[in-house]
N, C-alpha and C positions, 0 to 999 in steps of 0.2 A: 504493500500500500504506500502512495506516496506520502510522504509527512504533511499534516497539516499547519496551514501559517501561523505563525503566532499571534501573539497578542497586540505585540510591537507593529508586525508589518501589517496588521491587519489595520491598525490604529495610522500609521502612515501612509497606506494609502487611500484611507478617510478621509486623511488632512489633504492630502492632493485632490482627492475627488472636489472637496470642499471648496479646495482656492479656485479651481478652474472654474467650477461652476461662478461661483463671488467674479473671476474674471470675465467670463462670459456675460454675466447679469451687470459689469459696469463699462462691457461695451456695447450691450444694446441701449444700456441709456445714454452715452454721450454720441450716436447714433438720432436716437429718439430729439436729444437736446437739439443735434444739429438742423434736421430736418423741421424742429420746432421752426426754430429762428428763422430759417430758410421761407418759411411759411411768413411769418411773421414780416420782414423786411419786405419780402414780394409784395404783400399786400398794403404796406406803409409806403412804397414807392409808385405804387401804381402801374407795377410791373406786367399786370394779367390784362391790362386795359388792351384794346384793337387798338389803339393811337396812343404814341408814345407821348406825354406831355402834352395832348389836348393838339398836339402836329397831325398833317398827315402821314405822320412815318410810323412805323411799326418800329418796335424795340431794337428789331435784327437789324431794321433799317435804319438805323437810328444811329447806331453802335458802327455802323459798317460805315456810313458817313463820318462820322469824329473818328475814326483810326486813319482813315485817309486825309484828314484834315491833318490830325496829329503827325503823320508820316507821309510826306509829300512823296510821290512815287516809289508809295508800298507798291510788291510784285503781289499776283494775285494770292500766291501759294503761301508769301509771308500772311496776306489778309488773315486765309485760311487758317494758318497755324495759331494768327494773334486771338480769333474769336471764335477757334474749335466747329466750325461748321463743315462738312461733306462737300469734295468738289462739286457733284451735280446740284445741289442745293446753292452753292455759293456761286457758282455760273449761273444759274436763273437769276438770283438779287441782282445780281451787277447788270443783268442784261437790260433789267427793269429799271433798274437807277439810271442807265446808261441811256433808255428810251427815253426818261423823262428828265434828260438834259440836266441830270448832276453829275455825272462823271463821264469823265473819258478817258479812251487808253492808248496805251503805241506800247510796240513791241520792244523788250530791251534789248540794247546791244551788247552787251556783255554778256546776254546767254538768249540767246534765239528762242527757247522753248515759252522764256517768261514776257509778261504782260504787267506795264508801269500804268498803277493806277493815278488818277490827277482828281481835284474836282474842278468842275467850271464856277462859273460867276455866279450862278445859281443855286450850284451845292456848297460854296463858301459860305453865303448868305444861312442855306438851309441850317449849315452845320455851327453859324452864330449863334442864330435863334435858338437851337436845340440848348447848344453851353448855355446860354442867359436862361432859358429854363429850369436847367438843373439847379443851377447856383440859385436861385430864387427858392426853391423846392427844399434844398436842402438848407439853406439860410433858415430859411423856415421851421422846419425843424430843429436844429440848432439855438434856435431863441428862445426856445422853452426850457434849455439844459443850463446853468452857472459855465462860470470859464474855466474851474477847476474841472468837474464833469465832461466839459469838453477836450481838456487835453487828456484825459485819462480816456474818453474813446476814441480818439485819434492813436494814440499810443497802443489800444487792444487791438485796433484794426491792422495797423502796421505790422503787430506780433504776428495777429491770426493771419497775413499775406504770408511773411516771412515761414513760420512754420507749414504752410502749404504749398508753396513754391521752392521747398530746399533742392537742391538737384539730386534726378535720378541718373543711380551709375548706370554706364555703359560699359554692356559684354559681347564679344569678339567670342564666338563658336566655329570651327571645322566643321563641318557636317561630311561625313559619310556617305551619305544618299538624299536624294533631294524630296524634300516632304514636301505638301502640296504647298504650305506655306512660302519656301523657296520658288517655288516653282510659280507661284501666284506674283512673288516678289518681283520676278523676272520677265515675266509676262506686262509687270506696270513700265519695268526700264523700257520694254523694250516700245511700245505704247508712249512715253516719254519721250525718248529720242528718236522715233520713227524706223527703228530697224527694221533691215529685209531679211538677212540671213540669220535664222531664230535657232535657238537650238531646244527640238522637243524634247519630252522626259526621258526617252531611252537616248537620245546624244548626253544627256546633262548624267544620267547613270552610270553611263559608260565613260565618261568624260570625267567625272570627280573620283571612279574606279582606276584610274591610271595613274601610275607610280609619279609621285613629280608635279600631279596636279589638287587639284582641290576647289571648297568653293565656301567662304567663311560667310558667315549670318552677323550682324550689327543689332543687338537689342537693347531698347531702350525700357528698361524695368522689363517687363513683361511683353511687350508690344517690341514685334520687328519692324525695325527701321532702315535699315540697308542691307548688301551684297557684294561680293567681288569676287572672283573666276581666276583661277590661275590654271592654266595650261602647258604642259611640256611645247616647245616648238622642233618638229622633228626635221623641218631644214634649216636650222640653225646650230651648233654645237653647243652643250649648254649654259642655252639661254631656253625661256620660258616668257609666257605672252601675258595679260595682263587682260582682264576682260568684263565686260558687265558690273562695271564699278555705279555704284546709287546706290543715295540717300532718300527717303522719303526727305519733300519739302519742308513737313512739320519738325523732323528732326534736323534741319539744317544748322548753324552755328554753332555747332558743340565738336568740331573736329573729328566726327565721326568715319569719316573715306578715310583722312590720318590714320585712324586708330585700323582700317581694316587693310591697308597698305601697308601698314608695321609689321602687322602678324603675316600679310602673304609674303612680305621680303626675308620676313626671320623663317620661316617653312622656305622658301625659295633657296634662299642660302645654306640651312643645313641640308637641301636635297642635291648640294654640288652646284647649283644652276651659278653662272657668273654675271646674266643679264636678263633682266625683264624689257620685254617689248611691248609695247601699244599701240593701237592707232586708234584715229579720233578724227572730225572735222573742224573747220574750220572758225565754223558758226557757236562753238561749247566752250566760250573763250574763259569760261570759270572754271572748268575743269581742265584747259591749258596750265594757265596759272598756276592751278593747284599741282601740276605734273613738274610743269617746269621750276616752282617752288621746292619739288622733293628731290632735285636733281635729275630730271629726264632733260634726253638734248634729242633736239630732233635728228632724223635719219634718212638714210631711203626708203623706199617702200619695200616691204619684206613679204607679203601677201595678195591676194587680188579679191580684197572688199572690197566690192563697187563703193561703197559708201564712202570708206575713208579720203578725206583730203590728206592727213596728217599724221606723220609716224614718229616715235618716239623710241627712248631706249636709255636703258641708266645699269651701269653696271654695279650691283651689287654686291662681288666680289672679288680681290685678285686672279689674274689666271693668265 
């Protein structure tokens, strides 16, 4: 017969049972708390209203005009990351604002793919009236509080940003075999840059199975964020190629392609390879920069991608 627990461990894992639960019961109420206040605020601002401020603008619209005020030729995909909305969702607003003559766009030069938002003389105005609104709104309530009061929720608010916005790390994975997530990830680059020669699930299987290659995943907490493709080149001596490098937009400024260019070079180099190649066009002038920043120097052409204007190459190792 096995022995039965004692009295001790039985009593200790009472106590365990005990805390977890007390921890469990004091995160559904700072849950509960938040989702109060949440309620509470929305309804104090007049946030649930169809018109934002007694405007013609809806909240979304609202918001979407003062970030473009506040950042005069935000790109779209910055828009997108600053107010958390869905491309197809955030291409209708802008199409709307854009009909009714508040904003305009033109393509950037520094990366072909993006779109520089502006407002016009009419979404400057719009986007007056809206700030004089709020500041009145919020004056207003402000007048019912002491001056002490007030900088004590100034001070809470700033906390409560500060601890909700700490940065999330960024993890650098090898993948093995390509899960549909990869392979969804890949499908956006290539939808992104306009690629013609794709590579399906059995090239990308058979392609991360060869000695010398690989294909690293960028996650941001939980959520993937980028990719990058390293391949043997079998008419070059080794050297290896350099491939399907992206970043989602939302996670852009955080050094992200760095960090996934560290790990393909340090894998590159302990697999003997002495050069990394790329090619690229002309028109990806942010993602030049970023090459020719890490030490890539242009080349000849070493392949026949229709697509490529522009070839690179940076040696990695003595040899």
């Amino acid at each position: 017969m096995a022995p039965s627990a004692s009295a001790e461990q039985m009593s200790a894992s009472a106590e365990q049972m005990s805390a977890s639960a007390e921890q469990m019961s004091a995160i559904a109420a700072q849950i509960f708390a938040i989702r109060e206040f949440n309620r509470f605020y929305t309804a104090r601002l007049g946030l649930l209203r169809k018109h934002h401020l007694n405007t013609e603008f809806s909240l979304t619209e609202g918001r979407t005009l003062y970030e473009m005020g506040a950042h005069p030729r935000i790109t779209a995909s910055a828009l997108r990351a600053s107010i958390g909305l869905d491309p197809g969702y955030i291409s209708r607003l802008l199409s709307s604002l854009a009909r009714r003559g508040l904003i305009r766009s033109s393509v950037s030069i520094a990366d072909g793919r993006e779109k520089l938002l502006t407002l016009t003389a009419k979404g400057e105005k719009a986007v007056a009236r809206i700030n004089e609104l709020s500041d009145v709104q919020v004056d207003a309530m402000l007048s019912t509080i002491g001056p002490a009061d007030r900088d004590a929720l100034v001070s809470a608010l700033a906390r409560a940003r500060d601890l909700l916005t700490a940065p999330t790390p960024v993890r650098i994975v090898r993948i093995t075999r390509p899960s549909p997530a990869a392979l969804a990830i890949l499908e956006e680059y290539y939808q992104a840059v306009h690629v013609v020669l794709r590579d399906n699930a059995v090239e990308m299987r058979k392609l991360i199975a060869e000695p010398g290659s690989g294909m690293w995943l960028a996650y941001l907490g939980r959520q993937l964020v980028g990719c990058v493709v390293l391949r043997r080149l079998e008419s070059i001596p080794h050297a290896a190629e350099c491939k399907r490098l992206y970043v989602r937009p939302a996670a852009r400024g955080r050094h992200i392609a760095d960090l996934l260019l560290n790990e393909q070079e340090d894998f590159a180099r302990a697999h003997g390879f002495q050069w990394i190649y790329l090619d690229t066009y002309h028109d990806l002038k942010t993602a030049i920069t970023l090459y020719e920043r890490r030490g890539y120097k242009r080349c000849k052409r070493y392949n026949n991608n229709p697509q490529a204007t522009l070839f690179m190459r940076k040696r990695i190792a003595a040899g």
